[in-house]
Steps between C-alpha positions, in 0.01 A plus 500: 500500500511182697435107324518178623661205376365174659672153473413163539666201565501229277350200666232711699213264598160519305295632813772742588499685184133638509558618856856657379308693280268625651768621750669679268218616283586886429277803334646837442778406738232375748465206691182358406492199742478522928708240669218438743247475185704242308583261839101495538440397103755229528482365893856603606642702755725753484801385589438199202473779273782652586685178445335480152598815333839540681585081352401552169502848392674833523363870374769733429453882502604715182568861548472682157689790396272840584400645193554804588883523678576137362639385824363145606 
């Protein structure tokens, strides 16, 4: 099984945080969220929100252990 731990940086700006969210907005290890979708809701290209989510966050990727052989 596969989980995601996201992280934010402390001092994030207000009108960053909504849109970092909604980047990394997951459901049953889903993204719910299309780049292209959230640039349209908040007027920014994609290259700006790039910038965003690389500056002030970072999603790390957690391999569990199978339940079945126990290897990770």
């Amino acid at each position: 099984m596969i989980g995601y731990n996201i992280y934010f940086v402390l001092n994030t700006p207000d009108e960053y945080s909504k849109i970092i969210q909604e980047y990394w907005e997951i459901d049953n290890n889903d993204f719910c969220n299309k780049p292209t979708k959230i640039c349209e809701k908040y007027n920014i290209d994609i290259k700006k929100l790039t910038e965003i989510v690389r500056t002030y966050s970072l999603c790390t990727i957690v391999h569990n252990y199978c339940s079945d052989c126990g290897i990770p």
